[in-house]
C-alpha positions in Angstrom: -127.5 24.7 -22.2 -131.0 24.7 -21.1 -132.3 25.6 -17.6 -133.5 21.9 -17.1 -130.2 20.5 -18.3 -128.4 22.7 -15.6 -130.8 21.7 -13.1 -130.4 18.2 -13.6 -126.8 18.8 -13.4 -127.2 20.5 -10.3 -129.2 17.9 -8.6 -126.8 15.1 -9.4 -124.0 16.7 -8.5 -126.0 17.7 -5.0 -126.8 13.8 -4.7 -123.3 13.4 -4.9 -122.5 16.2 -2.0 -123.7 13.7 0.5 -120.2 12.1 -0.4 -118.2 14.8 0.0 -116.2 15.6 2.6 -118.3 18.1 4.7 -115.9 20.9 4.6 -116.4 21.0 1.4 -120.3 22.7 2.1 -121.3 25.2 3.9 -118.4 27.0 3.1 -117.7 31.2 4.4 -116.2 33.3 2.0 -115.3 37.7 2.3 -118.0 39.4 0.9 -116.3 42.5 -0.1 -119.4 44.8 -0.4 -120.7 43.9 3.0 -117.0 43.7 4.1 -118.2 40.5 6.0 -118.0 36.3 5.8 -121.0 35.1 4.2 -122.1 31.5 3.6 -121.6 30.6 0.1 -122.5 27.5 -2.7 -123.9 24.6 -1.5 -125.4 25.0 2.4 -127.3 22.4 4.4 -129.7 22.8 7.7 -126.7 22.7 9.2 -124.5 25.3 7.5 -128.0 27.4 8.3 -127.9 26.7 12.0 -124.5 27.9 12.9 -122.8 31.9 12.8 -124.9 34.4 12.4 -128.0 32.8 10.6 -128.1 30.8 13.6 -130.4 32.7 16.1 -132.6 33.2 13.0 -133.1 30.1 12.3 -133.8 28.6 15.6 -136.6 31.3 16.1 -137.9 31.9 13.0 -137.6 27.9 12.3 -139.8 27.1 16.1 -142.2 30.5 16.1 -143.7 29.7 12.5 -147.1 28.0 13.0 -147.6 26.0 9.7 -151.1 26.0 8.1 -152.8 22.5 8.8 -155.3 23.2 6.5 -153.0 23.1 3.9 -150.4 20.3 4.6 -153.0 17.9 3.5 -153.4 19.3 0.5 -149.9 19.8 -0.4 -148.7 16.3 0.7 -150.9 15.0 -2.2 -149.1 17.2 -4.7 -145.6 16.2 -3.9 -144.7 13.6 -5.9 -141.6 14.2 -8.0 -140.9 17.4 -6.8 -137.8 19.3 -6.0 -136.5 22.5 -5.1 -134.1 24.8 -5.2 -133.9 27.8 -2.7 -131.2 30.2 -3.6 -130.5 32.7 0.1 -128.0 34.6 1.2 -126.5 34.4 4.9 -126.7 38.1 5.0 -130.3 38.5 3.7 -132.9 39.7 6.0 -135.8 37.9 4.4 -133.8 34.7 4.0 -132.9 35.2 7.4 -136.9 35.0 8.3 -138.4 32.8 5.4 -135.7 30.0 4.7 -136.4 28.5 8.0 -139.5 28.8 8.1 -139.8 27.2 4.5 -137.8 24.3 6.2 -140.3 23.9 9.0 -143.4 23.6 6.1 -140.6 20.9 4.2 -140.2 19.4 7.6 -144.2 19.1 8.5 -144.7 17.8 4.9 -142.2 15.0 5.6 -140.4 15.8 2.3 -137.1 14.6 1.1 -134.3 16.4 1.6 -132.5 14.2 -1.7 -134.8 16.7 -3.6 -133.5 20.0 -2.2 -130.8 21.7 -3.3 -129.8 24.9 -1.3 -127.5 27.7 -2.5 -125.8 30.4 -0.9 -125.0 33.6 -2.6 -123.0 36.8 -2.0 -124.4 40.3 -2.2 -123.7 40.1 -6.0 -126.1 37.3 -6.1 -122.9 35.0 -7.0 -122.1 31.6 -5.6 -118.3 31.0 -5.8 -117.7 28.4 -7.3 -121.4 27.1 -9.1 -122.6 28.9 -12.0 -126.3 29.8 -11.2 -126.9 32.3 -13.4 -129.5 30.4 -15.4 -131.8 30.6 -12.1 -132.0 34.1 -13.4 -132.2 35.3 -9.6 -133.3 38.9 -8.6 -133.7 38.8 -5.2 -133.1 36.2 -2.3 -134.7 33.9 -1.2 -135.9 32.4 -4.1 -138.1 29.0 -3.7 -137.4 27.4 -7.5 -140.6 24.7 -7.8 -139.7 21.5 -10.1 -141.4 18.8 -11.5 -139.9 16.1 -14.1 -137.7 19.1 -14.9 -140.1 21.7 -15.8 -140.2 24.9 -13.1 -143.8 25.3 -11.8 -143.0 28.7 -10.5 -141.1 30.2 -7.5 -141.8 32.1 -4.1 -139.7 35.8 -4.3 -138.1 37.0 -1.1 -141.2 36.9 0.6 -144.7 35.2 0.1 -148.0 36.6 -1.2 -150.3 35.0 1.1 -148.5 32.3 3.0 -145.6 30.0 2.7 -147.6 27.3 2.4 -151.0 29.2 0.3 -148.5 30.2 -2.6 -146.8 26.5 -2.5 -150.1 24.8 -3.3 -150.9 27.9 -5.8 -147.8 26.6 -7.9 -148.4 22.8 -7.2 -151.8 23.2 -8.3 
């Protein structure tokens, strides 16, 4: 099955988490190499903003001071795109970029109907999704998509900016 087949999957079947019953997200599971609960599978802002990602997201999210210059830019590049951010609860540079990622999303007014979030363990496994065709290496990743197609994807940690290497890959 091809990577935008799966995608497409994915994103339907994330349209259709908003009728699920919320326990059924941001779920915890053992991660036996850390020997600790993570978050795992599908996660919202709120899944993000509770245990121990919590006081990382609240000051990573309201300390990160998002490029002006750029928002402009990026707002007119937009259109019909999603993401996919695959993090891990227990990831140090998710920990620091996911919410700051959220705050650019947030100051770009973008839909959260085209963001899918996935939590893996320290194997780089979700539970119970098969996300192996994201081919991930290292957390966070920021997948880029438009009409299906990836446009490229932020690794761990930016080059430039959040926001510079957004517009690289919209552009």
């Amino acid at each position: 099955m091809s990577l935008q087949i799966k995608l497409l999957l994915s994103l339907i079947f994330f349209t259709a988490v908003g009728q699920i019953k919320a326990q059924e997200i941001d779920q915890y599971m053992m991660d036996t190499l850390r020997n600790r609960e993570v978050l795992i599978d599908f996660v919202t802002r709120e899944g993000l903003q509770s245990g121990e990602f919590a006081s990382y997201y609240e000051s990573e999210y309201a300390d990160y001071e998002v490029d002006g210059s750029v928002v402009s830019k990026l707002k007119a590049n937009q259109d019909g795109l999603e993401i996919v951010i695959v993090l891990a609860s227990w990831c140090h540079d998710s920990k620091i970029q996911v919410p700051r990622f959220l705050k650019l999303l947030d100051t770009l007014a973008f839909s959260e109907e085209q963001l899918l979030m996935i939590a893996v363990d320290s194997y780089k496994n979700a539970r119970t999704l098969d996300i192996h065709s994201y081919e991930i290496e290292r957390v966070p990743t920021f997948i880029f998509y438009r009409n299906g197609t990836e446009l490229g994807r932020i690794i761990e940690s930016p080059d430039t900016s959040l926001e510079a290497d957004m517009l690289r890959i919209l552009q």
